[in-house]
Steps between C-alpha positions, in 0.01 A plus 500: 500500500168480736410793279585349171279222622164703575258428241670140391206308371426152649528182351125498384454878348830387283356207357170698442644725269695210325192257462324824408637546138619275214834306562803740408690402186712851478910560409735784598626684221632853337360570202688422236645834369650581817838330651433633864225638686627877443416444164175360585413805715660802444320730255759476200298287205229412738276517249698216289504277854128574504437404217707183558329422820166503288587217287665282707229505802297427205658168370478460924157513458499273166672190662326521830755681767293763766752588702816721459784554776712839454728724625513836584805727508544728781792718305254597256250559705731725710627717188187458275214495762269648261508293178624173733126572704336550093674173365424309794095528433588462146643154570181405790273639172639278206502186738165566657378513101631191429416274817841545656495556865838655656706381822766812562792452632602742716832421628788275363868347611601353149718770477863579349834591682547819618847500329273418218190743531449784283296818582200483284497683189183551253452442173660275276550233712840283430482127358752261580414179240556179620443506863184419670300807608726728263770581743887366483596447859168572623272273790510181343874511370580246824897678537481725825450452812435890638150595643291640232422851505130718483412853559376446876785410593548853484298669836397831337342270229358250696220712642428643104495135447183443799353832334459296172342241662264681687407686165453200263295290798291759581367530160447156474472310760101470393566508129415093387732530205820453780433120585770446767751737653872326452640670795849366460687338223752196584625662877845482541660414187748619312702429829278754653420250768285709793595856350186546412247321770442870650395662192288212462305462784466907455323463149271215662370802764473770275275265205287347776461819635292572225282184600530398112237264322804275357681305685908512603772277454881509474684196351685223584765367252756299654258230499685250468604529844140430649601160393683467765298665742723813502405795374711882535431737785374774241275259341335389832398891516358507195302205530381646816391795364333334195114472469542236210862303436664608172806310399734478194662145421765430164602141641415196311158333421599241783617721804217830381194236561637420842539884602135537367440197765692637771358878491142375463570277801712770691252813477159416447415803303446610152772420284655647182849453322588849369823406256549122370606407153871390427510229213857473571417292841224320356249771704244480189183607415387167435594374817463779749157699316275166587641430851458866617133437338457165682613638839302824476803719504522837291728553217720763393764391278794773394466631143229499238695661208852466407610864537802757512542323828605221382389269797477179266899550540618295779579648802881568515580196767394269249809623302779486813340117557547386097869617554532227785344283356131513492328374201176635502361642152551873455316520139155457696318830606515539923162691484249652306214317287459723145737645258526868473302470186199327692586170390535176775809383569385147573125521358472185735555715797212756373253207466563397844422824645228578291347099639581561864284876490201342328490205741545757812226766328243243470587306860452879656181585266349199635577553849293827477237322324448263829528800745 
């Protein structure tokens, strides 16, 4: 851990680099054409992803986002390390070209089952319509209760797995197009609880190793629980680890705006909410866009396009709660802001966004001009 720490910045270098740079209006997504992030990586039709990636970043651009969170995929990095290495630049390129800067995400506990994990194959990647993120039974399908399952679990992969890290970092810990480093994604879910705390704190060595320009963060998503002043074990390490707080929050309008509250009030340091949007609690972008703006908190929202993986679907709880009883509305989209064809799905919701980044371009524009 003490080594994990060396190199943490303090309270003042973090908000530095976050006063430094326009306020960040970004969303976590796949592109479109792709159901999983094999698809998005492996070389198979990378040249359709590509050119994909080139027009959504570019209706990004159009309605004001500058920020995109995405994942990598150690399995294809492992098998394809070649054309994984090639696609990755390809992706920093088209953002970079169209005012997108990337946070990575290096590690990640939303994972399936073991009992439901299959060994990665490439190619033609499988489609399962009508379930949120394209997989029947997969990590949002809210019916097991097992540990879910990744490749470092496995000990003669887990060092392959620090290999790719030290690769990818070390070619760009510098590089300005790689805005923040998301060390961790969501420790210790998918029942995972502290499974994964030592990989973790591992990956926070080996990046800061590298004494990167970006900053770190892991995030915290039971959220909720800050409420009342509890919070789990693994998340406690990852705040501690964290240069700036990253946090993801699907609650309602009411109960998100007092997390916002408490974590501001809690931590003291640059804050940013890495996946929000679910119009099926009332988490909207007409509520939740303008208080993140209001309270100086980065955005992220999940989804931009509505896509082969399907995550305007609800997630598969939402199903299991109808059938006892719940009545919540299962016709609106969970996520995601445009239609596959590039049209809004609330054109509201696009005016809102494109408002918000005008108001915080101009506020930062004339900061600089007083400096």
């Amino acid at each position: 851990m003490e080594k994990a720490l060396k190199g943490k910045w303090s309270k003042e270098k973090a908000w530095e680099w976050y006063n430094s740079q326009p306020w960040i209006m970004g969303y976590c997504t796949y592109p479109s054409n792709c159901v999983n992030r094999i698809a998005m990586w492996q070389e198979y039709k990378h040249d359709e992803v590509l050119e994909r990636l080139d027009y959504e970043f570019s209706v990004a651009q159009e309605n004001g986002f500058n920020a995109v969170r995405t994942f990598i995929q150690f399995d294809v990095w492992l098998y394809q390390h070649d054309s994984f290495m090639k696609n990755l630049e390809d992706y920093l390129t088209v953002a970079d070209k169209y005012g997108q800067k990337v946070m990575l995400v290096l590690g990640n506990d939303c994972t399936v089952a073991k009992s439901r994990w299959k060994a990665p194959v490439f190619g033609e990647q499988k489609i399962d319509w009508g379930y949120h993120s394209g997989i029947k039974g997969g990590q949002h399908a809210g019916d097991y209760r097992e540990p879910g399952y990744q490749l470092l679990d496995e000990p003669e992969l887990l060092e392959k797995y620090y290999d790719m890290l030290r690769e990818i970092v070390g070619k760009y810990a510098k590089d300005e197009r790689i805005q923040i480093w998301n060390i961790w994604n969501e420790i210790g879910n998918s029942n995972r609880n502290q499974m994964s705390v030592p990989y973790m704190i591992k990956a926070f060595e080996i990046v800061r190793s590298f004494n990167p320009i970006q900053p770190l963060t892991a995030d915290i998503w039971r959220t909720n629980d800050i409420l009342v002043d509890r919070i789990s074990k693994e998340e406690e390490v990852a705040v501690q680890l964290s240069d700036i707080i990253t946090f993801h929050n699907y609650s309602p309008f009411e109960t998100y705006a007092l997390v916002v509250k408490k974590i501001k009030e809690n931590y003291g340091r640059p804050t940013i909410c890495t996946e929000w949007l679910n119009r099926l609690e009332n988490n909207n972008v007409d509520n939740v866009l303008p208080l993140l703006y209001v309270e100086n908190v980065g955005s992220y929202h999940w989804g931009l396009f509505q896509g082969f993986s399907q995550t305007f679907e609800p997630w598969g709880k939402y199903y299991i709660d109808q059938e006892k009883g719940s009545d919540k509305d299962l016709t609106l989209w969970q996520h995601d802001i445009f239609r596959f064809n590039g049209l809004a799905y609330i054109p509201k919701e696009i005016r809102t966004f494109k408002r918000f980044a005008d108001v915080a371009k101009k506020e930062f524009e004339n900061k600089q001009e007083k400096r």
